[in-house]
N, C-alpha and C positions, 0 to 999 in steps of 0.2 A: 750265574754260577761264579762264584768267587775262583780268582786265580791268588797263586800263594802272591807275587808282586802287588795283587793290591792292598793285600793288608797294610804294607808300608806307606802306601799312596794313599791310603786314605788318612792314616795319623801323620801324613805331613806335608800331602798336596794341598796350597792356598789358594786356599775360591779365589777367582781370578777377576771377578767385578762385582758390584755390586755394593749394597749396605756394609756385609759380612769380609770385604776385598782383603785377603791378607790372612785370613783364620783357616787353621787347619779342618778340614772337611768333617772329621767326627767332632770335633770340637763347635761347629753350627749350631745356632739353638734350634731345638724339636720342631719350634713352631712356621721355619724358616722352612724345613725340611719337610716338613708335611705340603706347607702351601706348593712347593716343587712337585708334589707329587700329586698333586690335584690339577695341576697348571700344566704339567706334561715339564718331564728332564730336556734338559736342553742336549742338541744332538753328539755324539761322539765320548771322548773317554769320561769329559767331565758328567754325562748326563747320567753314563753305565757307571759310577762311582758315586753321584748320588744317591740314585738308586739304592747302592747298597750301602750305604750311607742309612737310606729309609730304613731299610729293615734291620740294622743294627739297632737305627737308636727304638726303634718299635718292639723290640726283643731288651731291650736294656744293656745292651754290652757295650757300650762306648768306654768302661772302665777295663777292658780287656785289651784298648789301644796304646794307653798309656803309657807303659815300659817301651813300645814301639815307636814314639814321638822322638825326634830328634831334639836334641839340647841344642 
């Protein structure tokens, strides 16, 4: 279930390791996010915000974060 706060979190919280270290969460490529979800989210807020991370970019709304991204 989405909470309003993570709309924000998600157009501006940066994956914190990895390949991807530094990019905003909707901004991940599909293919990065799918494997996450195949593999199991990793535990706590980052894992419940990939999650919905998945089902954005799986519905196609990643262009709905956009005006939300911080400059």
């Amino acid at each position: 279930m989405f909470q309003y706060d993570d709309l924000f979190k998600i157009a501006n919280f940066k994956m914190p390791y990895g390949k991807y270290k530094g990019v905003a969460l909707v901004d991940l490529p599909e293919p990065y996010v799918v494997w996450f979800h195949g593999k199991g989210f990793p535990e706590g807020e980052l894992g419940r915000l990939l999650a919905q991370v998945y089902d954005i970019k799986l519905n196609g709304l990643e262009y709905l974060f956009k005006p939300l991204q911080e400059r």
